[in-house]
C-alpha positions in Angstrom: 25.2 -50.5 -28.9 23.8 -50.0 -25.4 25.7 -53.5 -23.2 23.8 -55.6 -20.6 22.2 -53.3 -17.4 24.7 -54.7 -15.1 27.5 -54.0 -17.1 25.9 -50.3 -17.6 25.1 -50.3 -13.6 29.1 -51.6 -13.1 30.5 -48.4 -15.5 28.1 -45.9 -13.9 29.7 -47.1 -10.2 32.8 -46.7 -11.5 32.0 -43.6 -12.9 30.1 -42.1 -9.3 33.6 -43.6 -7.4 35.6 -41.4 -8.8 34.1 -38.1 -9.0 34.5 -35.2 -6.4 32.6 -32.6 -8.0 28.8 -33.6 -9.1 25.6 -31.6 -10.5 22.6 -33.5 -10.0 19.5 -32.7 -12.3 16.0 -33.5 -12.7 13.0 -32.6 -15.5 11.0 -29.7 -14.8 8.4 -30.1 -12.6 9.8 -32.5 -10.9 8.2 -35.4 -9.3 9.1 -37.4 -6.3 10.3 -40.0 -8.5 12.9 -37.3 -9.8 13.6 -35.2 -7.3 14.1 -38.3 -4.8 16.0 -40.3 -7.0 18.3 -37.4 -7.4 18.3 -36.0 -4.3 19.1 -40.1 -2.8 22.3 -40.1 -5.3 23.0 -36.4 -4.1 23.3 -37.6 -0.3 25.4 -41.3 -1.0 28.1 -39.2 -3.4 28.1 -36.5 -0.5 28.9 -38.9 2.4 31.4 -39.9 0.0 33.0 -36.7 0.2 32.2 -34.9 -3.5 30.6 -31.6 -3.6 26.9 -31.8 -4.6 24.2 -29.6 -5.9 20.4 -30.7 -7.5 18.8 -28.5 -9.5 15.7 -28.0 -12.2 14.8 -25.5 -14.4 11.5 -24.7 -13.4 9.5 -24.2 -11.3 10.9 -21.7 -9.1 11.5 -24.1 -6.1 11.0 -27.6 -5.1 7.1 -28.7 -4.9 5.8 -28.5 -1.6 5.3 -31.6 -0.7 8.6 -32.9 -1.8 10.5 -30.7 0.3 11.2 -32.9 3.3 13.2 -35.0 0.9 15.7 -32.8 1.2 17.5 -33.2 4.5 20.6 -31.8 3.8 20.0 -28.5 1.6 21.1 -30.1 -1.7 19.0 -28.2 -4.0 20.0 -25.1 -5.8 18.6 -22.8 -7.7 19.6 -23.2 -11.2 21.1 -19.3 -11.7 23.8 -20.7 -8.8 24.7 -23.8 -10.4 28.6 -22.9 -11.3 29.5 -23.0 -15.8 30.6 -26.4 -15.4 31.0 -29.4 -13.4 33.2 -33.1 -12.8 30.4 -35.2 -13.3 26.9 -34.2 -14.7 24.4 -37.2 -13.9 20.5 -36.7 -15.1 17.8 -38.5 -13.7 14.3 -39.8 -14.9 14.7 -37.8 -18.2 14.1 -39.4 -21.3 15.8 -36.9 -23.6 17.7 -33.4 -22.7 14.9 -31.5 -23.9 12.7 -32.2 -20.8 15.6 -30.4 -18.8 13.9 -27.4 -19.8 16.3 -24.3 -20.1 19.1 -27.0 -18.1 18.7 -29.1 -21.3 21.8 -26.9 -22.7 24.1 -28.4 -20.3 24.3 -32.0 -21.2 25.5 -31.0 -24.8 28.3 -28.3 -22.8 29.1 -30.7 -20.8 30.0 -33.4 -23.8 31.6 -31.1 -25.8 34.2 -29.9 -22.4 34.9 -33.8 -22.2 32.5 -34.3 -18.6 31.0 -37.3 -18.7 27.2 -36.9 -18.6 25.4 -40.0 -16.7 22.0 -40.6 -17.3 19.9 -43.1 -15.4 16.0 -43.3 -16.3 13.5 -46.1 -16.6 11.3 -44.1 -19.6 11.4 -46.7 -22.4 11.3 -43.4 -25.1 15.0 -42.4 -23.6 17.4 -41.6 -26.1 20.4 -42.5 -24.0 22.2 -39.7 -24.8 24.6 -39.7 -21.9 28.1 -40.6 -22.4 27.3 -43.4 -19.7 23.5 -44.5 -19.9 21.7 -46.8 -16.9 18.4 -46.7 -18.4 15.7 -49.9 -18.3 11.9 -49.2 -19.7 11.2 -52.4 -17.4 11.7 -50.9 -13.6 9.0 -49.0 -12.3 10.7 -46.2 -11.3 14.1 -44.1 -11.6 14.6 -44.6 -7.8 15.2 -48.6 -8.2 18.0 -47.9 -10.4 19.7 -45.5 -8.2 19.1 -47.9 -5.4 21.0 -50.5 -7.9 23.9 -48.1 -8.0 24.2 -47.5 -4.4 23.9 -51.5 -3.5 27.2 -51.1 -6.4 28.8 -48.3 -4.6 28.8 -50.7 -1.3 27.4 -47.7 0.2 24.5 -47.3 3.2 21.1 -47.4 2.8 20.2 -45.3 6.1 16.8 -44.0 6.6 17.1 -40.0 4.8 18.3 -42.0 1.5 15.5 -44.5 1.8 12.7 -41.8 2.4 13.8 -40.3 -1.3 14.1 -43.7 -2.9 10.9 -44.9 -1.0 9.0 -41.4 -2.7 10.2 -42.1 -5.8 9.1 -45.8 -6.0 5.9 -45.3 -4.1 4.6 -42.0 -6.4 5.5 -44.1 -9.9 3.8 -47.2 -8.9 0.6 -45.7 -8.1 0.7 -46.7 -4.8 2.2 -49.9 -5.4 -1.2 -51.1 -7.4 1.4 -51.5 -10.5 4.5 -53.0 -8.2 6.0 -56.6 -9.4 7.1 -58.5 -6.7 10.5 -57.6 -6.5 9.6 -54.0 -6.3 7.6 -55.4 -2.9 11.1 -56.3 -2.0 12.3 -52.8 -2.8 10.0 -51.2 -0.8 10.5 -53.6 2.1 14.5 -52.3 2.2 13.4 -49.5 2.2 11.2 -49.5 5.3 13.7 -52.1 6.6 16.0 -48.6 6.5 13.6 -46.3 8.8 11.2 -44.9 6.2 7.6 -44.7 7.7 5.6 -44.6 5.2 2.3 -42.9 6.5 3.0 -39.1 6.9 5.5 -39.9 4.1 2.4 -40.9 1.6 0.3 -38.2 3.1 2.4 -35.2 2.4 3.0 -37.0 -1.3 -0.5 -37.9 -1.6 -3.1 -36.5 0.3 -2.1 -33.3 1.5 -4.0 -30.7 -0.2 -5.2 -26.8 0.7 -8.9 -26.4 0.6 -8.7 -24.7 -2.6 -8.5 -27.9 -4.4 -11.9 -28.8 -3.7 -13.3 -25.7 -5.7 -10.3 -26.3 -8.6 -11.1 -30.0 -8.7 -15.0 -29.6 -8.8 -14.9 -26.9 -11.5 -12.3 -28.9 -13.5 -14.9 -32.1 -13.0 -18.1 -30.5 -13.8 -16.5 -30.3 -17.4 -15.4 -33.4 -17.9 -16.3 -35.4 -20.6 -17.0 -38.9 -21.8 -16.6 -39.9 -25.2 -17.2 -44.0 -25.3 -16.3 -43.9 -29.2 -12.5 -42.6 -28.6 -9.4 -44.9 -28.4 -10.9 -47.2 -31.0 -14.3 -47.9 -28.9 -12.8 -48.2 -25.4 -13.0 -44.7 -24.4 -11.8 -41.9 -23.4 -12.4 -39.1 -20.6 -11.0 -35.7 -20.5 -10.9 -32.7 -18.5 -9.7 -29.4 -18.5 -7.5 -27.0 -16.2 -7.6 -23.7 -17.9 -5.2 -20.8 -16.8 -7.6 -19.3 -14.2 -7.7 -22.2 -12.0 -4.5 -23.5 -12.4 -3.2 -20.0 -10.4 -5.3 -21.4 -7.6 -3.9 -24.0 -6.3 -0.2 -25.3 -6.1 1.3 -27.2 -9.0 0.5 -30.8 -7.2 -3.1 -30.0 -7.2 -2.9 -29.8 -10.7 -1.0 -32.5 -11.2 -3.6 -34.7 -9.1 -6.3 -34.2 -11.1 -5.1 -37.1 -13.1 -5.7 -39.4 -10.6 -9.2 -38.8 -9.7 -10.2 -38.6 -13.6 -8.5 -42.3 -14.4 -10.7 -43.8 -12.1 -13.8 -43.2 -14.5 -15.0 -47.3 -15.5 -16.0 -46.5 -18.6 -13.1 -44.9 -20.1 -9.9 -47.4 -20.7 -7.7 -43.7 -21.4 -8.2 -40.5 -19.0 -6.3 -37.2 -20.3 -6.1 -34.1 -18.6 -5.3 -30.7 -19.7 -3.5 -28.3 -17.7 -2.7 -24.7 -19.2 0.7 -24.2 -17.5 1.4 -21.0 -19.6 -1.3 -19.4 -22.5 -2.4 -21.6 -25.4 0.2 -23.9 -24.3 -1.2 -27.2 -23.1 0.9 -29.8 -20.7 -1.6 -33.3 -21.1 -1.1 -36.3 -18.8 -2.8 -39.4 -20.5 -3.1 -43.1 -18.7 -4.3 -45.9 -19.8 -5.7 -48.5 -17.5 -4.4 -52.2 -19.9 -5.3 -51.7 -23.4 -3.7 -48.9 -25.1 -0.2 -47.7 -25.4 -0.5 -44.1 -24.6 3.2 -43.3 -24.8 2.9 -44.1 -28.9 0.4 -41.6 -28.6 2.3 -39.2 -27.0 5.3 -39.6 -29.5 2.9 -38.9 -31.8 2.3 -35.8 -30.0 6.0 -34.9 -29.8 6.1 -36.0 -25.7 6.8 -39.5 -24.3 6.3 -41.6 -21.4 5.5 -45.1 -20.3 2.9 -47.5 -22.1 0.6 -46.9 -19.1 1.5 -43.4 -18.4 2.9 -40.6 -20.4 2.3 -37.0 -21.5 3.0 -34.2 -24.1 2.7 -30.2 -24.4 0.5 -29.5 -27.5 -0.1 -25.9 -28.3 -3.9 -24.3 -29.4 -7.1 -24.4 -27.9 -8.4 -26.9 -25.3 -10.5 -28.2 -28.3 -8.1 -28.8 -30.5 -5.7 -30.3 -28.2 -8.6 -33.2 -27.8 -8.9 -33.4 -31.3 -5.4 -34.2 -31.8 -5.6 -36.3 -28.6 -8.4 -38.4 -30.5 -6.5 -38.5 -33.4 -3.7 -39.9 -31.7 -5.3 -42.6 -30.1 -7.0 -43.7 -33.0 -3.5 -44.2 -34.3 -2.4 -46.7 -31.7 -5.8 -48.2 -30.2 -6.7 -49.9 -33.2 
């Protein structure tokens, strides 16, 4: 039985106290929520004096805009990480499998006796760490790791702040879904250095001028369908293959966020052909419908609010099955 999140938080200190030699991971296609988070812990257990490495499976390198983030060259590819490590700590992962081809390690590393530590705030996690700080409630990854640093005793100076800051600023939609406390959060955070206007423009609204011909072609087929999600609606679009080469993998990823804002849809779902016939589907809801029960029932996960899925076929008959889902939990 998981025990309380302070006694978790206390273990995990413990835990990051001792260790000398760390491997730091994140889900593929990382955002600033995992990539900071990890890349915050990376930088504390460094000053510390432990060797350090984050790493993803794909893609090939950190996303653009995330790249600042990392001051101090902690990222690695994943063909350098070394066969094993002291401490193996995954971040805003709900189960190995979104570790991509790294999802192998957490299983190697249980079976050579390294503790594994996991520290998430998806509410699907499995907790399948040997040590597990995981709470559905926080907004974001990055609050827990800035729990465990507060429990190291360690600083909070301005390069760790700027990741955590990322982290908490991408995952609350600009802090439009932030509960007071997380105010508070974010107020360290500054408090610490971190301005926050180039900071939210290279996250945010930094884009090449190729997304305005990918995002008007992907918007021109868009679709309504008032009936979906039990009558509360739902709108869809589509980024096929051809234009997701385009652009960068944020632009595809911030198609999302200009589709959600449609008033007559309570759900917005966009597909994004990441590799042939395979589909990678972000869904949010705006109160009303728990579209992370629909993306279980889709084999992916998430938050009630926000969550996705890969579903393999055509772009019709991922809707379908999208429809289908919804119906399931909307009702």
């Amino acid at each position: 039985m998981p025990g309380t999140l302070q006694t978790d938080l206390t273990r995990a200190a413990d835990l990051l106290r001792a260790a000398t030699d760390v491997t730091l991971l994140a889900h593929v296609r990382p955002d600033a929520d995992a990539l900071g988070s990890a890349l915050a812990l990376g930088l504390v257990l460094r000053r510390r004096g432990a060797r350090v490495r984050v790493s993803f499976a794909d893609p090939a390198e950190p996303p653009e805009g995330l790249r600042g983030l990392d001051t101090e060259g902690l990222w690695v590819p994943p063909a350098t990480l070394p066969a094993g490590e002291g401490l193996l700590v995954v971040l805003d992962t709900a189960s190995p499998a979104r570790l991509g081809a790294l999802g192998g390690r957490v299983p190697a590393a249980v079976a050579a006796g390294v503790p594994v530590l996991v520290v998430d705030h998806h509410a699907t996690n499995t907790r399948y760490g040997t040590h597990d700080v995981v709470d559905g409630t926080a907004e974001a990854t990055a609050v827990l790791v800035l729990r465990l640093i507060d429990e190291l005793g360690a600083e909070l100076d301005e390069p760790v702040a700027r990741c955590l800051y990322a982290g908490v600023m991408t995952d609350t939609s600009g802090f439009r879904r932030a509960r007071p406390a997380t105010h508070h959060v974010a107020a360290r955070l500054l408090a610490a250095g971190v301005d926050p206007d180039p900071l939210t423009r290279a996250l945010v609204d930094d884009h090449p001028f190729a997304w305005l011909p990918m995002l008007g072609a992907v918007l021109a087929g868009a679709r309504l369908d008032p009936a979906a999600a039990a009558g509360r609606g739902l709108v869809h679009a589509v980024v096929p293959a051809e234009l997701v080469a385009t652009v960068r993998l944020e632009e595809v990823e911030s198609v999302i966020d200009v589709v959600r804002s449609t008033r007559e849809a309570e759900v917005a779902a966009v597909l994004k052909e990441l590799e042939p016939g395979e589909w990678t589907v972000s869904l949010r809801a705006k109160e009303a419908v728990d579209v992370a029960a629909a993306a279980r029932a889709l084999g992916g996960g998430g938050h009630r609010l926000a969550a996705g899925c890969t579903v393999r076929g055509t772009a019709d008959e991922v809707v379908a099955r999208i429809k289908a889902a919804l119906a399931g939990v909307a009702g």
